[in-house]
Backbone as a ProteinNet text record, in pm:
[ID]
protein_1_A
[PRIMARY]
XXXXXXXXXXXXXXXXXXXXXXXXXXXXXXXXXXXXXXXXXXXXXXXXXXXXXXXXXXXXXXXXXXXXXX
[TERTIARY]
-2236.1	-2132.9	-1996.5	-1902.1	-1783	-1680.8	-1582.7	-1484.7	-1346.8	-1324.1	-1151	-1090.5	-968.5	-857.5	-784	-770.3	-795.5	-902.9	-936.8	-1059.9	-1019.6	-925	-911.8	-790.3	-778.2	-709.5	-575.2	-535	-448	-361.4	-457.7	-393.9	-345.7	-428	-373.8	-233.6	-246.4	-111.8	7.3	-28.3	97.5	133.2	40.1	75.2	148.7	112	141.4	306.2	337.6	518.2	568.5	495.9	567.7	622	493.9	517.7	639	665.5	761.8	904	906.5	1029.6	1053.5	955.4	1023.2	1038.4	1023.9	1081.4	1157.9	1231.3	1373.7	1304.8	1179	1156.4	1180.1	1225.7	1300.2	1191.2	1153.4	1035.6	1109.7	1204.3	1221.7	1145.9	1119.8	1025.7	1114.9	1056.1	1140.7	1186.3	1303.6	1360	1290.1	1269.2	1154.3	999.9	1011.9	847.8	740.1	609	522.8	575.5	520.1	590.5	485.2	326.2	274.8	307.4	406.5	425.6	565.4	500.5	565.9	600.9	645.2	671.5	572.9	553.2	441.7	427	559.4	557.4	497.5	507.6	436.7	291.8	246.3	106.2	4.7	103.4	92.1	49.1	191.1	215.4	105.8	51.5	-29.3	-181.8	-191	-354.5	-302.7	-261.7	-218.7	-199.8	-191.4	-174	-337.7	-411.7	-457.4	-596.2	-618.3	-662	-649.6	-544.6	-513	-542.9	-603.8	-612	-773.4	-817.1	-981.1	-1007.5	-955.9	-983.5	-1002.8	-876.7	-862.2	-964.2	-1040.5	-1095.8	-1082.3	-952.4	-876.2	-889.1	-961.3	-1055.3	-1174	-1246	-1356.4	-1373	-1483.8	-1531.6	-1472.6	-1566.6	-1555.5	-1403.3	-1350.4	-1239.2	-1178.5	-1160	-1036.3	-1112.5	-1195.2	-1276.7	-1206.6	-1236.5	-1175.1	-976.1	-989.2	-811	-748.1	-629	-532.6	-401.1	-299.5	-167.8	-114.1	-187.3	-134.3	-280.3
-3329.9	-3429.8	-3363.6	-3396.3	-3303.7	-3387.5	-3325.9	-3398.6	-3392.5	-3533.4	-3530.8	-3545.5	-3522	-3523.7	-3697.3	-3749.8	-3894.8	-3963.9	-4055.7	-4132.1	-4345.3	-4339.5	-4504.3	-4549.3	-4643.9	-4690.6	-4721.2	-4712.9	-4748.7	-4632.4	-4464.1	-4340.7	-4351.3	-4389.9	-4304.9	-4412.8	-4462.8	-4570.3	-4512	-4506	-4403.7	-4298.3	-4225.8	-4069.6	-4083.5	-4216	-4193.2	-4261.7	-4321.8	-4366.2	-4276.9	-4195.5	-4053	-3975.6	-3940.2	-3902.6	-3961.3	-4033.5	-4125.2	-4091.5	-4116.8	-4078.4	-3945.8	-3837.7	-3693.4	-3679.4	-3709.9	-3695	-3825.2	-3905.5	-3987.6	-4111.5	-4121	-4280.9	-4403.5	-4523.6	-4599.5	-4708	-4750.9	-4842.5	-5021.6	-5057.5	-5185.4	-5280.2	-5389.7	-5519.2	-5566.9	-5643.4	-5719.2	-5840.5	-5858.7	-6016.3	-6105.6	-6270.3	-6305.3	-6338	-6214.4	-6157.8	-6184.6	-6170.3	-6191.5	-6045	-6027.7	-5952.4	-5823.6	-5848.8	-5727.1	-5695.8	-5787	-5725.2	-5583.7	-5522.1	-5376.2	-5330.2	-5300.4	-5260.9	-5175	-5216.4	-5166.2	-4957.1	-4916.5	-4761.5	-4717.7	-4793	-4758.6	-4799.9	-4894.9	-4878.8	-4791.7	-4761.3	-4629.4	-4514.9	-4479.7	-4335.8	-4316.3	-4452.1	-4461.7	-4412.6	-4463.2	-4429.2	-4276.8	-4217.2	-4077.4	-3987.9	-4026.1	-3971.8	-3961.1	-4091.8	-4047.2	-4017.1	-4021	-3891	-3787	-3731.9	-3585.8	-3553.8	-3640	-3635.6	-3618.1	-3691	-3687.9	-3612.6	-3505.6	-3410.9	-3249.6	-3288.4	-3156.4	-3177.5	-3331.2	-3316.5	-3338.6	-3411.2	-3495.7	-3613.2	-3715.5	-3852.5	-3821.8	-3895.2	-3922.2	-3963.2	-3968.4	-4078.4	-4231.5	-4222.5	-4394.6	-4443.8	-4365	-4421.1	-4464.8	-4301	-4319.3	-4459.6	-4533.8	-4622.6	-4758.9	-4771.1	-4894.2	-4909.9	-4809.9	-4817.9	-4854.8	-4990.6	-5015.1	-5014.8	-5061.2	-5021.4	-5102.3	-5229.7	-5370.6	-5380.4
8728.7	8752.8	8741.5	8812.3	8839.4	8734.8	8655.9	8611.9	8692.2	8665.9	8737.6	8649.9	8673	8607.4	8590.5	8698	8681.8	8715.8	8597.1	8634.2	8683.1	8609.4	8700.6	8744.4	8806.8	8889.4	8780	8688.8	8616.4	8591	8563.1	8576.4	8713.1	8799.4	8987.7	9006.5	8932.1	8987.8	8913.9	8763.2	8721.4	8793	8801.5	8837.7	9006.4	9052.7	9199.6	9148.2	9066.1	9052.8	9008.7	8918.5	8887.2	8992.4	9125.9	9264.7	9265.9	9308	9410	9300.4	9155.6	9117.6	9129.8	9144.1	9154.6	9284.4	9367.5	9520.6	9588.4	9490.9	9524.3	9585.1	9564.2	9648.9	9574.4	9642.3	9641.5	9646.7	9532.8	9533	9468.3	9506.6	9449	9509.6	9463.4	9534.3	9668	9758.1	9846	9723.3	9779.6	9692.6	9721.9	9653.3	9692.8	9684.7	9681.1	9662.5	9507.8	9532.3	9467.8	9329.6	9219.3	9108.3	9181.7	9239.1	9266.7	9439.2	9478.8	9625.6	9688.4	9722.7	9747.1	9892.8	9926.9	10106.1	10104	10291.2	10312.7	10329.3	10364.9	10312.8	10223.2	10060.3	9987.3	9980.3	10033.8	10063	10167.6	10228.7	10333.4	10231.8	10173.8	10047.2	9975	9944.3	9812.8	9884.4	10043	10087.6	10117.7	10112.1	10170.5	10051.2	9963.6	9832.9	9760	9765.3	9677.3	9797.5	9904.6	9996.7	9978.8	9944.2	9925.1	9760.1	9669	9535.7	9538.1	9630	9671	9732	9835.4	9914.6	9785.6	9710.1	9576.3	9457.2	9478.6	9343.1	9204.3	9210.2	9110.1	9090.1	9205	9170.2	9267.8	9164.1	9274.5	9410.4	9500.9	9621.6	9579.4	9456.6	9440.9	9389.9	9294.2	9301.6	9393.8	9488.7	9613	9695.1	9652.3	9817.9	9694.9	9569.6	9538.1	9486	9455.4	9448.1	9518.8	9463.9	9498.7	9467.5	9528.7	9464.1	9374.2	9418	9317	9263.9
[MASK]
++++++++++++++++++++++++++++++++++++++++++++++++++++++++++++++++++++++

């Protein structure tokens, strides 16, 4: 059994706002909005991110298939 470095959806969500504050992204809510609703860029970022976290071996299959951003 392989170990990752993150195992649930609560790490991949930190580590992915960490992402986004070290490279200047601009994550405020729409006004309005639901408290878990986010533009859709970042739900883009977030499937592209943690693809590339599953491709290296840092989450699992199963994680990357149930993770979400909210």
């Amino acid at each position: 059994m392989a170990k990752y470095t993150i195992t649930n959806q609560k790490e991949l969500r930190r580590s992915f706002w960490v992402f986004c504050k070290e490279f200047g992204g601009e994550f405020e809510r729409e006004a309005n909005k639901k408290k878990h609703s986010f533009k859709l860029d970042f739900n883009i970022a977030f499937g592209e991110y943690k693809d590339g976290l599953c491709k290296d071996g840092i989450i699992s299959q199963s994680l990357y298939e149930r993770a979400t951003l909210y």
